[in-house]
C-alpha positions in Angstrom: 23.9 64.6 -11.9 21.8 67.0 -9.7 24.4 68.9 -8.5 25.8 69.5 -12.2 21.9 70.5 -13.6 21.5 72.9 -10.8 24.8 74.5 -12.1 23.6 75.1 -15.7 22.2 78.3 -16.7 18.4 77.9 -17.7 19.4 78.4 -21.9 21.8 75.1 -21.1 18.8 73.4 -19.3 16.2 73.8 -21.9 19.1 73.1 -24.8 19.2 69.7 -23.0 15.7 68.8 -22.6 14.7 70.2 -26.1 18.1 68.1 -27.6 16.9 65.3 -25.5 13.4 65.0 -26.1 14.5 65.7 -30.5 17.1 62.8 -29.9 14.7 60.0 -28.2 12.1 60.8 -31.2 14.9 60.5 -33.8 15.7 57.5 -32.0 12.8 56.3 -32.4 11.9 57.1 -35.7 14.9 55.5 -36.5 14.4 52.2 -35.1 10.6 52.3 -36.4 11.6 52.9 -40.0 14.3 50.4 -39.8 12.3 47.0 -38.8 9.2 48.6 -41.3 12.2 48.7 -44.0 13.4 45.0 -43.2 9.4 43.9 -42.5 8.7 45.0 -46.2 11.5 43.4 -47.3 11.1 40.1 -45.8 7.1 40.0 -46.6 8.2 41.1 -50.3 10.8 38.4 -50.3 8.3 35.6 -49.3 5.6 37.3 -51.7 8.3 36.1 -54.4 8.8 32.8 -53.1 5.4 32.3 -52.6 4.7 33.2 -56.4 7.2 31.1 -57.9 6.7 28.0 -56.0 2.7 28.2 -56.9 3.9 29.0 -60.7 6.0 25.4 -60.4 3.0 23.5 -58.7 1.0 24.7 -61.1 3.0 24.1 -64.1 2.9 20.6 -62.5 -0.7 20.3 -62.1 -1.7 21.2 -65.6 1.0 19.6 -67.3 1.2 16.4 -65.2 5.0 16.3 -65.8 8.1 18.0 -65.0 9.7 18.3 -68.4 10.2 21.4 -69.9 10.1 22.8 -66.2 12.9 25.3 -66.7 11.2 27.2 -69.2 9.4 28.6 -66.7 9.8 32.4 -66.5 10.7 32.3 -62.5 12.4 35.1 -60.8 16.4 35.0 -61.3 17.4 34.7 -57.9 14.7 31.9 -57.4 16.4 28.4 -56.6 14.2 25.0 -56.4 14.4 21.4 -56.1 11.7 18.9 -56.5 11.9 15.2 -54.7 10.0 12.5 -55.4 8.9 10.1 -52.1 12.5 8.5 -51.8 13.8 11.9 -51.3 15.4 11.3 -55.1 16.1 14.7 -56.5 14.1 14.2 -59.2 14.5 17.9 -60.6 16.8 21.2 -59.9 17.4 24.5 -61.2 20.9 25.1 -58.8 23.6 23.0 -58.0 23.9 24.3 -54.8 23.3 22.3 -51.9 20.1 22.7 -49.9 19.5 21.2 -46.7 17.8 18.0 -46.9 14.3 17.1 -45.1 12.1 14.5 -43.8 8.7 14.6 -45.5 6.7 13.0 -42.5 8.1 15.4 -40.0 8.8 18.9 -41.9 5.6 20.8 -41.7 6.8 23.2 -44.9 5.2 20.0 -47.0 2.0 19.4 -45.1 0.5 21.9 -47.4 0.8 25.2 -45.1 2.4 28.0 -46.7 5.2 28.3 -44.0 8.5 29.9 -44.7 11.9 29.4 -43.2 15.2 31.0 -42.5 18.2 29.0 -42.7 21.8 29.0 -43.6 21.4 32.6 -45.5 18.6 31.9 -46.9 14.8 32.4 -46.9 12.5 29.3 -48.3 9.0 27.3 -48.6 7.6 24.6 -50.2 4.9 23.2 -51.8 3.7 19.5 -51.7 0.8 17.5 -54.7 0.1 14.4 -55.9 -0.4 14.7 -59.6 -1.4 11.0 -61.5 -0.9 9.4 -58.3 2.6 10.8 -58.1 3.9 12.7 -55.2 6.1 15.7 -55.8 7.9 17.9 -52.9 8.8 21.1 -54.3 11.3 23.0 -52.1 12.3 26.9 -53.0 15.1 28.7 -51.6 16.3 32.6 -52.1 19.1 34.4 -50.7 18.6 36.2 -48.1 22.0 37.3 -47.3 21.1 40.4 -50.1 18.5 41.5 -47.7 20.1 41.8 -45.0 23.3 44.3 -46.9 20.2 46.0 -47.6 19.0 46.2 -44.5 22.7 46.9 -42.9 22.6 50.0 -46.1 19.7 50.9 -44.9 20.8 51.1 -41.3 23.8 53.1 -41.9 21.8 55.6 -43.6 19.3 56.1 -40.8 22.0 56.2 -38.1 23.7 59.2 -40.4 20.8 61.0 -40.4 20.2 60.4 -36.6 23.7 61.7 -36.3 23.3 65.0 -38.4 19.5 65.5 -36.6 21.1 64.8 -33.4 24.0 67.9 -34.1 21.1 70.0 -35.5 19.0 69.5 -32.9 22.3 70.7 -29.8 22.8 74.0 -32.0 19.1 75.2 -33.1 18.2 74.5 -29.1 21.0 76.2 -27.9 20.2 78.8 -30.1 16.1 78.8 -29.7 16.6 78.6 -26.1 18.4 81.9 -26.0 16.1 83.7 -28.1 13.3 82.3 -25.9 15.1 83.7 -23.2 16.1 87.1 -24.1 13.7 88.9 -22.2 14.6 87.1 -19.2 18.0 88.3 -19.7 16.7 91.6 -20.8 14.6 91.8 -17.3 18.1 90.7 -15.7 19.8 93.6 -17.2 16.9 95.7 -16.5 17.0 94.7 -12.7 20.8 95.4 -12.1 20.4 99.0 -13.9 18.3 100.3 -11.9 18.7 102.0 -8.7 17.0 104.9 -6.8 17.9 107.5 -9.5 17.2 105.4 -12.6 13.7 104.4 -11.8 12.7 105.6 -15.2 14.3 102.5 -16.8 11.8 100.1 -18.4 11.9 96.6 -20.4 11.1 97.2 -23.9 8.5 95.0 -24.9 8.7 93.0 -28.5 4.7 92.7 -28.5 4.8 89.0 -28.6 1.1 87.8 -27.0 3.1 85.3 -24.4 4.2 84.4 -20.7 7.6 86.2 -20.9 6.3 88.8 -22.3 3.5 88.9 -19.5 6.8 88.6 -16.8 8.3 91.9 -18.8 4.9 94.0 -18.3 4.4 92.8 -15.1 8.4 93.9 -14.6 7.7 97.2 -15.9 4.6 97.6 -14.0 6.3 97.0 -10.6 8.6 99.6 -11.7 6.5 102.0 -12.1 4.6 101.7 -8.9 8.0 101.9 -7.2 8.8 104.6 -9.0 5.4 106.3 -8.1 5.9 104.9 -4.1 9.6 106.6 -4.3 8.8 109.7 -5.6 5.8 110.3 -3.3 7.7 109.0 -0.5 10.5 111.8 -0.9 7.9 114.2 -1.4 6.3 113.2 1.7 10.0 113.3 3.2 11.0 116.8 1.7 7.5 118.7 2.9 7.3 116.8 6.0 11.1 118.4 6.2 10.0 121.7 5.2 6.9 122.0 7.8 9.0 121.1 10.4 11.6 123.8 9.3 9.1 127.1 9.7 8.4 126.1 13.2 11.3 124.7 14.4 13.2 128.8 12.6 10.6 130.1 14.6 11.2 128.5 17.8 15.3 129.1 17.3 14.1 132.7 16.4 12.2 133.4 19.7 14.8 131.4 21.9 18.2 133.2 20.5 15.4 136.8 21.1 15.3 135.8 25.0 18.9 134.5 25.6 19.8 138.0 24.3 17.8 140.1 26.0 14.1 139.6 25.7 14.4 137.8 29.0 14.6 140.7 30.5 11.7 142.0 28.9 8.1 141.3 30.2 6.2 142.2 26.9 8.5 140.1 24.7 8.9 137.3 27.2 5.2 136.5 26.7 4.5 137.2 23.3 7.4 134.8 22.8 6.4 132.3 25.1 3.2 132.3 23.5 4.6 131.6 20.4 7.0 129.2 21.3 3.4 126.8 22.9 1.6 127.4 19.2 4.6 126.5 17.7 5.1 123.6 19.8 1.5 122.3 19.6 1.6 122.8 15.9 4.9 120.4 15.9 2.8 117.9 18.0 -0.1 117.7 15.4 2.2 117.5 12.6 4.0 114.5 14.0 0.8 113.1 14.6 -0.9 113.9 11.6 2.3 112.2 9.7 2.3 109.1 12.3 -1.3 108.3 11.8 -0.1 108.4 7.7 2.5 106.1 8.8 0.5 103.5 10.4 -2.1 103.4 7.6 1.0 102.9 5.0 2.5 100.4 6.9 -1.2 98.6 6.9 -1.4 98.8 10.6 -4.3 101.3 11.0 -6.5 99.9 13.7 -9.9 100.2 12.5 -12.9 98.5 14.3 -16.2 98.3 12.0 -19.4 98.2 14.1 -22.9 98.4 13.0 -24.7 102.1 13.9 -27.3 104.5 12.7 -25.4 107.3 10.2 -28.1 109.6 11.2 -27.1 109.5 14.8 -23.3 110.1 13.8 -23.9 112.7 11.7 -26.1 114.3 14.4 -23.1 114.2 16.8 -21.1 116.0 14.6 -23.2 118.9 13.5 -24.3 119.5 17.6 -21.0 120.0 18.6 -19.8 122.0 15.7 -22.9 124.8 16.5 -21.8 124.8 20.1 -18.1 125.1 18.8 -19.0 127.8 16.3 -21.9 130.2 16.8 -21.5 131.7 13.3 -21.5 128.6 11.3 -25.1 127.5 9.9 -24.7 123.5 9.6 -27.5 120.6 8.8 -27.7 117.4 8.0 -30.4 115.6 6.6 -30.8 111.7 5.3 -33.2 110.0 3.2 -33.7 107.1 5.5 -32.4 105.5 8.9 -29.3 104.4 7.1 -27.6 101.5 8.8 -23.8 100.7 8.1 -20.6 98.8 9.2 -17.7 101.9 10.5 -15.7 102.3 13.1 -18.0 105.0 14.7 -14.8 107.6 16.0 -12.6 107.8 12.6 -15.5 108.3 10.4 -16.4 111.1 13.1 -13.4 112.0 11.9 -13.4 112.1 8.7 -16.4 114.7 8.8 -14.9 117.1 11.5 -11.7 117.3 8.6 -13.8 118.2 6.1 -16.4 120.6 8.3 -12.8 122.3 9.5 -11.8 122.9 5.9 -15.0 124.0 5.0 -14.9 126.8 7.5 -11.4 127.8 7.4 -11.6 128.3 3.2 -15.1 129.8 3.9 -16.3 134.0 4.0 -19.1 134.4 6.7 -21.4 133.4 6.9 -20.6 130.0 6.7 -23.3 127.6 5.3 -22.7 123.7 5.5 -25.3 121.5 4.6 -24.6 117.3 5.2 -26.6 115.0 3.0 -26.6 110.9 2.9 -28.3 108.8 1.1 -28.1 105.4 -0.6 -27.6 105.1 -4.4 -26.6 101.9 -6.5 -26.5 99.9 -3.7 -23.8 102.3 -2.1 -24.2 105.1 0.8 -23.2 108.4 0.0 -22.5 111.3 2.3 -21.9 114.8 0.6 -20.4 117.4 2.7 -21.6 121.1 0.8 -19.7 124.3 1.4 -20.6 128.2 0.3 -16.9 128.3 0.6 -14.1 129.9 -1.8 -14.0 126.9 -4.1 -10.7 124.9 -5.5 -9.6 125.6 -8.8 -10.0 122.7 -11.1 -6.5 122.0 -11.9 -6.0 121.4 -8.3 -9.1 119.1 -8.0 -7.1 115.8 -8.3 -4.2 116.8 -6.1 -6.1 118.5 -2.9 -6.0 114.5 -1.0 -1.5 114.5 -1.6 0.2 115.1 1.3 1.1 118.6 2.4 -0.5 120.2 -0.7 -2.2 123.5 -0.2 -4.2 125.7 -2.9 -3.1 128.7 -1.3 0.1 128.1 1.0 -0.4 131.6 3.0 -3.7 131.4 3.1 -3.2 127.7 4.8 -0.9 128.9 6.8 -2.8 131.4 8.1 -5.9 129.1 9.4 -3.1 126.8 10.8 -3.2 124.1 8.9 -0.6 121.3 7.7 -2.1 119.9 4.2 -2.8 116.3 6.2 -6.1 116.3 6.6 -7.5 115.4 3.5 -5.1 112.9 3.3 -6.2 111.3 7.0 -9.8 111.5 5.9 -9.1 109.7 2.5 -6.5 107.3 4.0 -9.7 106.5 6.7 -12.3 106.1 3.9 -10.1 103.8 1.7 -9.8 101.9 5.1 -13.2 101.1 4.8 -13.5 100.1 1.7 -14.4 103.4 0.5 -14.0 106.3 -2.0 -13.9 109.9 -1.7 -13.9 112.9 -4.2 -14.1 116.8 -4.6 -16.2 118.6 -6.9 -15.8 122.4 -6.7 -15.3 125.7 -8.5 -14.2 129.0 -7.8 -15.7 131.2 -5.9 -19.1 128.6 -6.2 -18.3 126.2 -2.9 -16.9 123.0 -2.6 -18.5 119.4 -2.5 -16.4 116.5 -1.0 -18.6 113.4 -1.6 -17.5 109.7 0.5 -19.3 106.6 -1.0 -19.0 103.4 1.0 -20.4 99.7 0.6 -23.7 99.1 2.7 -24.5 96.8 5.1 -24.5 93.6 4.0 -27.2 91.3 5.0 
């Protein structure tokens, strides 16, 4: 039976149960209005032979006599016989036989209002002693008439059971399909789509329930793949592209000194020269796009420590004087300002953005550092006098490889990774980080990150 259920599709499955569960309550049903039917039948059957064998004692009782006894207006399919103490049939309304009975020993005339079923049919009886007289009333009806009834009765139920049974198999099968549809539309969904039809989405009927849930969610999944591919063959096509220009140039210089520039002195060390920037370029590339690697792949090694912000920041701004003489660069804080980093990458962090804000900078350069805590957060603003980013370009400046200005980027040797390092670093610790800038006004990269917690 198990190895048949796990071969049914999940439409059969829940046609089953749902026929099943229909089937055992129309079972039941059945079987409860049956014996309720019969149980009224029988009580209303012994209400009438209860009735007419107190309307024959009492008849009895007032009149002191059994004469004129068939005038009484008793049910038609009421039969009676009354004995005197010799068991003497003394009156009857039937001439059919009726069992006989011992007086002393039959408790339907030791004045209980018993009944009895015997030979087809239902009875009771009634005893008195009227003037000293004892009479033993005994009254029978046919029950055989009940029970056709019942067996009518029964037939009809089990019809019904039959037709509910039938109804039930084809409104399942067909409820459980329309249940089901958007598991099937998910399915078809699922083997549509490959790399080039990422667009493709479940179309949602706007029912508030769990498949519909599973279809959203679908579509949801989707689209972050969709948004993972697409960036990834981005990443793929720049990281293709920057590796191009050197690797042209590099061709370029070594087809010059296989021809003749070998030869020549001059040309033999400009190209030399160019062929080590070009080389060293590659290198930081690669591992500018390794370290993005590693932090995609979740396997960014970042140690958390407590230390003193101030003292970082400190570091930084010392050796960028001694690094460059004509940048003017501070820091200040509002506090001491305690927090959990890993001490070199956030160094990091705030050389990338010091390099950018000197490379896109006019002299003389101005960079001023601020932190300070704010909504139980600490924020560290790093403040340029530089050219500025146009806004449209505000949201896309942390995307890999993108450049405001390629040739201007180009020129200051950079790849278009290092906003994406320092953000990939920040969300490594739990943080944010976001531009604020305009034209020609400066630029303000501000990183907010969760304090220390006690």
């Amino acid at each position: 039976m198990l190895s048949i259920a796990k071969k049914l599709s999940i439409s059969k499955k829940l046609t089953l149960i749902y026929s099943s569960i229909l089937m055992a309550i129309l079972l039941v049903f059945t079987l409860f209005t049956f014996v309720l039917i019969r149980s009224f039948m029988i009580k209303d059957s012994q209400s009438i032979l209860s009735s007419n064998a107190d309307s024959i004692s009492n008849y009895i009782e007032t009149n002191g006599t059994i004469n004129k006894l068939d005038s009484l207006n008793l049910s038609q399919d009421i039969n009676y016989i009354i004995y005197d103490d010799n068991k003497n049939i003394i009156f009857s309304n039937t001439e059919k036989v009726i069992p006989s009975f011992d007086r002393h020993q039959n408790k339907r005339f030791r004045g209980k209002d018993a009944f009895e079923r015997k030979g087809g049919a239902m009875s009771t009886s009634r005893s008195l002693n009227v003037n000293g007289k004892n009479y033993y009333i005994y009254v029978t009806r046919n029950f055989e008439d009940i029970g056709d009834r019942a067996g009518d009765i029964a037939e009809i139920l089990i019809t019904i059971g039959i037709l509910g049974m039938i109804v039930s198999l084809i409104s399942g099968f067909f409820l459980s399909r329309k249940l089901l549809q958007p598991i099937k539309d998910i399915t078809r969904t699922a083997k549509e789509i490959t790399s080039k039809s990422l667009d493709k989405r479940i179309v949602l009927n706007g029912a508030k329930d769990e498949l519909n849930d599973l279809a959203d969610t679908f579509n949801l999944m989707i689209e972050r793949l969709q948004i993972d591919f697409e960036k990834q063959k981005r990443f793929v096509s720049d990281a293709s592209h920057e590796l191009r220009t050197p690797l042209a140039v590099i061709s370029g210089h070594v087809n010059l000194l296989n021809r003749w520039g070998k030869n020549d002195v001059e040309q033999l060390d400009k190209s030399l020269k160019t062929l080590k920037n070009e080389t060293e370029s590659m290198n930081r590339l690669i591992e500018n796009l390794l370290y993005l690697a590693k932090g995609d792949n979740d396997v960014l090694s970042i140690n958390k420590e407590e230390l003193k912000l101030s003292s970082l920041l400190r570091d930084v701004v010392d050796e960028t004087k001694l690094s460059y003489e004509n940048v003017e660069i501070s820091y200040h804080s509002d506090k001491d300002i305690v927090l959990k980093a890993d001490y070199s990458k956030l160094k990091q962090v705030i050389r990338i953005l010091i390099d950018n804000s000197i490379k896109f900078s006019k002299d003389p350069v101005k960079i001023i550092i601020a932190a300070f805590e704010k909504d139980d957060e600490i924020h560290i603003s790093v403040i340029d006098n530089g050219i500025g980013i146009p806004k449209e370009s505000l949201s896309k400046i942390f995307d890999r490889f993108y450049r405001v200005d390629e040739s201007r980027t180009k020129a200051t040797g950079g790849t278009g990774l290092g906003l994406s390092i320092a953000k990939q670093i920040v969300e490594g610790h739990d943080g944010r980080i976001s531009a604020r800038s305009n034209l020609g006004e400066g630029t303000e990269i501000n990183i907010i990150l969760p304090m220390l917690s006690e």
